[in-house]
C-alpha positions as CSV (number, residue, x, y, z in Angstrom):
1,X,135.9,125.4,121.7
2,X,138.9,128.0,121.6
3,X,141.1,125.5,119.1
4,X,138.0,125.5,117.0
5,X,137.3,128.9,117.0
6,X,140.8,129.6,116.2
7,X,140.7,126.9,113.2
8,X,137.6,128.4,112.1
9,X,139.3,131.8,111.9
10,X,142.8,130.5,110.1
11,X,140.5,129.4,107.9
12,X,138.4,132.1,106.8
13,X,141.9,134.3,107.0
14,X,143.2,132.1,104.5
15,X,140.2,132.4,102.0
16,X,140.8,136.2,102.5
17,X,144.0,136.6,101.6
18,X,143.4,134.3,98.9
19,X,141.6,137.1,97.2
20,X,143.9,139.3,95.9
21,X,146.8,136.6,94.8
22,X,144.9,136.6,91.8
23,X,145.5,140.4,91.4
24,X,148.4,139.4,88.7
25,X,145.8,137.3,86.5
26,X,143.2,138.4,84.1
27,X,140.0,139.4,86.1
28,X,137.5,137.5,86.4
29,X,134.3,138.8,83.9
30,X,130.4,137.9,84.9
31,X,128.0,138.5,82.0
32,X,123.7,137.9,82.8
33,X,122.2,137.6,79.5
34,X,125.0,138.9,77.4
35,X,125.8,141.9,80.3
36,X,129.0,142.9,81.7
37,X,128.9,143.4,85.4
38,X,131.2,146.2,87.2
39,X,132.1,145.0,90.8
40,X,132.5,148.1,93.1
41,X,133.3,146.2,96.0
42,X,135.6,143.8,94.9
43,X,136.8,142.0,92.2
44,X,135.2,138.3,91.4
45,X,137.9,135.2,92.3
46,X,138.0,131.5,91.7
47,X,138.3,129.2,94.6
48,X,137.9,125.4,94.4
49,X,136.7,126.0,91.0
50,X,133.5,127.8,91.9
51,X,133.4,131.3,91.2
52,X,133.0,133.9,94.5
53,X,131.5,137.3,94.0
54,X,129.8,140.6,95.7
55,X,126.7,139.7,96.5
56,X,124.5,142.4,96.2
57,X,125.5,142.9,92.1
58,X,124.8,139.7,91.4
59,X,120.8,139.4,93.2
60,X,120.0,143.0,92.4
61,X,120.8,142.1,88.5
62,X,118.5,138.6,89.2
63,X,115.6,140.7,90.0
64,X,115.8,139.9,93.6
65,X,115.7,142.4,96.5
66,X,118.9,142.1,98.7
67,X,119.1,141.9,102.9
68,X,122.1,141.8,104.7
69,X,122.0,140.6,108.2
70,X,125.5,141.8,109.9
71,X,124.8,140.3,113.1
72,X,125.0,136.6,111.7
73,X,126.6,137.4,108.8
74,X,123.7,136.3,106.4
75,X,122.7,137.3,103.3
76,X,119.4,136.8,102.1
77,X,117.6,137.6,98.3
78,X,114.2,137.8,97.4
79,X,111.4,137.9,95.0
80,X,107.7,137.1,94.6
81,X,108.3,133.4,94.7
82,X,111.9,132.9,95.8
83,X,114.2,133.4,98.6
84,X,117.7,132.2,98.9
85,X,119.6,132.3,102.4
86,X,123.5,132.5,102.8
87,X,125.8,132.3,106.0
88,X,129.8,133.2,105.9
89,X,131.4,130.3,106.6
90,X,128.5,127.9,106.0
91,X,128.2,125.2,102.8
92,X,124.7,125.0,103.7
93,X,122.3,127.3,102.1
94,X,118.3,127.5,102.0
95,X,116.2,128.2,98.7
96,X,112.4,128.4,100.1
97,X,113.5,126.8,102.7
98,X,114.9,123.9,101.9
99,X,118.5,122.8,102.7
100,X,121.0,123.3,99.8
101,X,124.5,122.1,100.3
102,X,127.5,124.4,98.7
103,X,130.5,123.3,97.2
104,X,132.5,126.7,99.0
105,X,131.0,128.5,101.7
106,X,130.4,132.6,101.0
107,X,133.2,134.5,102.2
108,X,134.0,137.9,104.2
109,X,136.9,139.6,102.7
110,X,137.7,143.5,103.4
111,X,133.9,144.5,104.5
112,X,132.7,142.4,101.2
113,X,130.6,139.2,101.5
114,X,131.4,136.5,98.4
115,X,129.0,134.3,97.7
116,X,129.5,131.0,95.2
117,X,127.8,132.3,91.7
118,X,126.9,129.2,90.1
119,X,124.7,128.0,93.4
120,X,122.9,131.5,93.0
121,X,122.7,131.2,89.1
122,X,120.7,128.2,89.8
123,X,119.2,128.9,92.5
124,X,116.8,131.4,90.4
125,X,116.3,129.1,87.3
126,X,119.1,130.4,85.4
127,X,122.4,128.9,84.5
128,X,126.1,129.5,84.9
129,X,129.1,128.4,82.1
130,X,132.7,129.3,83.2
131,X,135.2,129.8,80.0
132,X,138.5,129.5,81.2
133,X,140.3,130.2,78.4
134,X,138.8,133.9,78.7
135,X,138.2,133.7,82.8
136,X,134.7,134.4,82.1
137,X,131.1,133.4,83.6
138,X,127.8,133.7,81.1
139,X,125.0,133.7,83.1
140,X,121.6,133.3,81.2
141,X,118.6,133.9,83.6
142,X,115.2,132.0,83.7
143,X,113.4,135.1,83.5
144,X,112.2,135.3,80.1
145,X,112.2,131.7,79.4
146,X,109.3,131.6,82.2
147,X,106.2,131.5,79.6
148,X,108.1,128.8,77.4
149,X,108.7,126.6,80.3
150,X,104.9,127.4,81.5
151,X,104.4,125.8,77.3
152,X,106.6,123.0,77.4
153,X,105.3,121.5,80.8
154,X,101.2,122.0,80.0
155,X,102.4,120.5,76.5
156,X,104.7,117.5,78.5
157,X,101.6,116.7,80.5
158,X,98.4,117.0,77.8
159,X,101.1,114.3,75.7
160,X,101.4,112.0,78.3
161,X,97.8,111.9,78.6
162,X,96.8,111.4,74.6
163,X,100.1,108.4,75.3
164,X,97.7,107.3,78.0
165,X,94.5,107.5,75.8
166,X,96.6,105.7,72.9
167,X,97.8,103.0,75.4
168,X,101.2,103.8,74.5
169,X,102.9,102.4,77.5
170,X,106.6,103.0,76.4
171,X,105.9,106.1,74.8
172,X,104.0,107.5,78.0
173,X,107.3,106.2,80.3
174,X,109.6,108.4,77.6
175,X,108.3,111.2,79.4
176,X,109.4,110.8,83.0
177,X,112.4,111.4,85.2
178,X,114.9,108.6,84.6
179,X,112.8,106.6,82.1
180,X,115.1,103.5,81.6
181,X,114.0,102.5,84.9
182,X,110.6,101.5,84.2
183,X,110.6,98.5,83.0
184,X,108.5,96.8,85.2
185,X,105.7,99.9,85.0
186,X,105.4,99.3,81.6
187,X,104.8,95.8,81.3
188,X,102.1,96.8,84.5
189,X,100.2,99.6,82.2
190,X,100.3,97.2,78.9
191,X,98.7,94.6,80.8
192,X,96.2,97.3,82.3
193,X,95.5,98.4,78.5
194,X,94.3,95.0,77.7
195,X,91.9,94.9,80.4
196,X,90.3,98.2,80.7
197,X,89.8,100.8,78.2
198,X,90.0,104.3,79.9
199,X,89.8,107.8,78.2
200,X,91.1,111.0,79.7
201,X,89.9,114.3,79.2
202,X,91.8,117.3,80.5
203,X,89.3,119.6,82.1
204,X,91.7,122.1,83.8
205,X,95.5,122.3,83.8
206,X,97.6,125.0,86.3
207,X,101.2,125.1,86.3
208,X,101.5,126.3,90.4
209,X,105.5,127.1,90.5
210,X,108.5,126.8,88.2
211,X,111.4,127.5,90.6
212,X,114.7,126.7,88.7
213,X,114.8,123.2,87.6
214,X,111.7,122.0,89.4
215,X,107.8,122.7,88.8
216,X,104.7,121.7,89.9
217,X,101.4,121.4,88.1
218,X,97.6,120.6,88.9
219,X,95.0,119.5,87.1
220,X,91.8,117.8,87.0
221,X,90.7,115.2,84.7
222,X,88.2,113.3,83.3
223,X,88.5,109.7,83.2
224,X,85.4,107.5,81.0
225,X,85.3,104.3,80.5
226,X,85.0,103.3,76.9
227,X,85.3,99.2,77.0
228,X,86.7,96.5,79.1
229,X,85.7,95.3,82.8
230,X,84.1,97.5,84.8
231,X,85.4,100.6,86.2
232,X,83.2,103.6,87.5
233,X,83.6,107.2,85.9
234,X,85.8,109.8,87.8
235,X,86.9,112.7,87.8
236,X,90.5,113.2,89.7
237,X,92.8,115.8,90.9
238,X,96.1,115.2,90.0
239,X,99.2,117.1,91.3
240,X,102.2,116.5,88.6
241,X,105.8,117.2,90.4
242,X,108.7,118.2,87.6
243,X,112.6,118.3,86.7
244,X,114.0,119.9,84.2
245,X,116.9,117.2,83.2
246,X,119.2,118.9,80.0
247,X,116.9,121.3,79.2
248,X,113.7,119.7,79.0
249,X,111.0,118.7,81.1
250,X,110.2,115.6,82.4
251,X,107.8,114.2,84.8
252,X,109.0,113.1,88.1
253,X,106.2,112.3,90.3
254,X,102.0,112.3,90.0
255,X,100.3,112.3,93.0
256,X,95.6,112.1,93.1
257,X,94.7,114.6,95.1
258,X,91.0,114.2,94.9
259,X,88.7,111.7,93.2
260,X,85.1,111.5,92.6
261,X,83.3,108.6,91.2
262,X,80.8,110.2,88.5
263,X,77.8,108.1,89.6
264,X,74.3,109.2,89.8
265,X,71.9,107.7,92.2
266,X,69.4,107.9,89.1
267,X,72.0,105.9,87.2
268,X,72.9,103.8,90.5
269,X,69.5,102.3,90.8
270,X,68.5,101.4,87.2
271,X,67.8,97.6,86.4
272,X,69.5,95.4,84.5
273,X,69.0,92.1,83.5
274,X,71.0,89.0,85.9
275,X,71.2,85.7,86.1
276,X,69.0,85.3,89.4
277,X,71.2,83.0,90.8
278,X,73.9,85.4,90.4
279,X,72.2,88.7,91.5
280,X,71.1,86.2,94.9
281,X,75.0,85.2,95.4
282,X,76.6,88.8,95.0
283,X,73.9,90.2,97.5
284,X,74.5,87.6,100.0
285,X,78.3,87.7,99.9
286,X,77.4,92.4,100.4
287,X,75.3,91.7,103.4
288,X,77.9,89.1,105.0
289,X,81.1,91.9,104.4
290,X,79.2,94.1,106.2
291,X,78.4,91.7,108.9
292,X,81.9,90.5,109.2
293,X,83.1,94.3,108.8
294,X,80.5,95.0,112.0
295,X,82.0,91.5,113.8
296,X,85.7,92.6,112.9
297,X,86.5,89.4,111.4
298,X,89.8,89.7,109.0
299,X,89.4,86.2,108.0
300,X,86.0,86.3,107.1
301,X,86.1,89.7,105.1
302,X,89.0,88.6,103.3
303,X,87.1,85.2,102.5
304,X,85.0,87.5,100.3
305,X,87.5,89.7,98.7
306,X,89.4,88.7,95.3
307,X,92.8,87.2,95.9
308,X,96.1,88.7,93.7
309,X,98.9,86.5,95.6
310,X,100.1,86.0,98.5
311,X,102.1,89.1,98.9
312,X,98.9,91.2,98.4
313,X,96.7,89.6,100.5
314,X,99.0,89.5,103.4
315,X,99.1,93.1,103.2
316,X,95.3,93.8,102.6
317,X,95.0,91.5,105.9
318,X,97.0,93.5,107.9
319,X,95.7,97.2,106.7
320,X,92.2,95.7,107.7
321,X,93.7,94.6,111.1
322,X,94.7,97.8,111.7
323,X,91.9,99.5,110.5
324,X,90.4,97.0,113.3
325,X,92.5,97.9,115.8
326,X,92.2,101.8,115.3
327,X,88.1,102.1,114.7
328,X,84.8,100.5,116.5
329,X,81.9,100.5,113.6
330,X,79.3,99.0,112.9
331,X,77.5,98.6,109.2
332,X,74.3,98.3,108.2
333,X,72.9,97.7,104.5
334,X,70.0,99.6,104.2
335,X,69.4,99.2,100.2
336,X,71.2,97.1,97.4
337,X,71.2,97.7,93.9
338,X,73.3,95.6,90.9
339,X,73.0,98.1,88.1
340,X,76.1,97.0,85.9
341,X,76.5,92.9,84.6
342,X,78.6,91.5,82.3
343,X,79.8,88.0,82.0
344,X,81.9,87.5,84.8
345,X,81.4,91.1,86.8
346,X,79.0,93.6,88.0
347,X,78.6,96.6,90.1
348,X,76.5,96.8,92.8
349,X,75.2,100.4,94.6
350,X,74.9,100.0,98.6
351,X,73.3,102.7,100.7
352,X,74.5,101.9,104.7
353,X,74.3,103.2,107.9
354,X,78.1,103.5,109.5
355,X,78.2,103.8,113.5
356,X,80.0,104.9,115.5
357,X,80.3,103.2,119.0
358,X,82.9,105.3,120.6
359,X,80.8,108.7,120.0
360,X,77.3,107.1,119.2
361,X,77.2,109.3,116.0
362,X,76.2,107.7,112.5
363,X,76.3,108.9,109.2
364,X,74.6,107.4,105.7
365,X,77.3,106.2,103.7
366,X,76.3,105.6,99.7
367,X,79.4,102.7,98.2
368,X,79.9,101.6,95.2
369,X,81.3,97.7,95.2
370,X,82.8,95.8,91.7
371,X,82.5,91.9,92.5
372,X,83.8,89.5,89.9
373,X,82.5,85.7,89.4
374,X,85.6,83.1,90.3
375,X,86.6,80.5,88.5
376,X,84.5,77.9,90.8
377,X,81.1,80.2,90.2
378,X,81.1,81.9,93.4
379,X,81.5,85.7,93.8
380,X,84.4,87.8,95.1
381,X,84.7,91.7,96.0
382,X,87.4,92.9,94.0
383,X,87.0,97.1,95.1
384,X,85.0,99.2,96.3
385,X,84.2,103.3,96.5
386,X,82.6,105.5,99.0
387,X,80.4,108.0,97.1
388,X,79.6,111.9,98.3
């Protein structure tokens, strides 16, 4: 421990004295948005090619509130939505507390903490451009690009969705993080344009955060079907996760939050007309899932549900095994309803009774189930929705 404290210390000693061997070059200059900052406490120096200066001119001009922890020598910067950790000695640094690694670790030289500028720069949205020819930094902060970015983001997501509603597959890739590795995505969406025809309506749109390079976004939207099979009207919550790659925006992740199938039980229990034989064969195959859902019989459930290859249906198997393994309910179909046919498809409303058998407690469960005809005539589950 004493060899390591003692490297430790060489170490910082020689970052220290490093300072001031650059007394006989040109200063360094920092400039935020076109401002030349005066360093009372010491002069800025290069080391490993990052940039090292007083800390407290450099937050204070970033809008941030400065505090200075002596005791473990950390210094720590502030504002309404950010907060940026640094320890002497240390590469690793926290922005909203999440690890950042450093390239240099801040520095204590004569009473005066140094902290890497670029990392900071960055840190608060803003960026950092070293000239060497003039041994000078141009800082340009994020603060008054925060509206525009706020712009570009709603206007990055409301075009993804009108690609969406065009069934513009490639066009609605362009738009996220690393693009060119989609391929297989959009041969998936083109062959999901040819089968159902869905159209998105934005009914609220919040941009949450914009910290540096990364946002987030919510929003909820309407999604109507307008043609092709079946699929029930919803309206989702979707929470859009950003990056900011060259300067503009680009979608990196979209995650549902929330959905709710827009089905009344008024529009749930209309008639339609069905071939009887049908109508009799898609409500036999509902009451047996539920019997074989009750019995907890894998094989027999998946003997009703659609089959996509081998791949999927081994893992559909084993969700419902554990699903199995983790619950004890019964079903019971109280009422049936098929209020959507087509030729090959139709949706049928089920109103159940879900038990249970650890606790004895039941609740009334309205589902909404899609079954689709099979090449040999018989009829298949292929989804299903719980209803509120």
């Amino acid at each position: 421990m004493k060899k390591i404290s003692a490297i430790l210390g060489t170490s910082l000693l020689a970052l220290a004295l490093a300072v001031p061997a650059f007394a006989a070059e040109k200063p360094i200059s920092v400039y935020v948005n076109g401002t030349n900052l005066t360093f009372p406490a010491g002069a800025p120096y290069l080391d490993n090619n990052s940039v090292l200066v007083p800390f407290r001119v450099v937050f204070e001009k970033l809008g941030m509130q400065v505090l200075w922890d002596a005791a473990t020598g950390t210094v720590t910067g502030t504002s309404d939505s950010l907060t940026i950790s640094l320890k002497i000695g240390s590469k690793l640094a926290t922005v909203n507390g999440t690890v950042k690694k450093l390239t240099v670790a801040p520095v204590s030289s004569n009473g005066t903490t140094y902290i890497p500028l670029r990392f900071v720069a960055e840190a608060t949205g803003g960026s950092a451009v070293w000239n060497a020819s003039s041994r000078s930094v141009q800082i340009t902060t994020a603060v008054s690009t925060a509206a525009s970015d706020e712009k570009a983001i709603t206007a990055l997501i409301n075009q993804a969705i009108q690609y969406y509603n065009d069934e513009k597959a490639v066009s609605y890739y362009s738009l996220m993080d690393d693009a060119d590795t989609f391929t297989d995505q959009v041969s998936s969406l083109n062959n999901y344009f040819k089968n159902y025809d869905i159209k998105t309506t934005v009914e609220a749109l919040k941009v949450l955060s914009i910290q540096g390079d990364e946002a987030t976004a919510y929003t909820v939207e309407k999604e109507v079907r307008t043609g092709g099979y079946y699929l029930p009207d919803e309206r989702s919550e979707y929470l859009y996760s950003l990056v900011r790659k060259n300067g503009v925006w680009k979608i990196y992740d979209i995650s549902v939050e929330n959905r709710t199938v827009l089905l009344t039980k008024e529009q749930a229990m209309k008639t339609v007309d069905i071939v009887q034989g049908h109508a009799t064969a898609i409500k036999d195959n509902l009451a047996k899932y539920f019997q074989a859902m009750s019995a907890k019989n894998t094989d027999a459930v998946m003997a009703l549900m659609s089959t996509y290859g081998e791949d999927y249906d081994t893992d559909t198997k084993e969700s419902l095994q554990e699903f199995f393994d983790q619950t004890d309910l019964s079903y019971t179909l109280n009422n049936s309803n098929i209020y959507y046919y087509a030729s090959g498809e139709a949706a049928i409303y089920a109103e159940t009774t879900v038990k249970d058998a650890q606790t004895g407690e039941s609740v009334e469960q309205p589902m909404l189930f899609i079954f689709y005809q099979t090449p040999a005539g018989g009829w298949t589950i292929d989804d299903f929705y719980y209803l509120d």
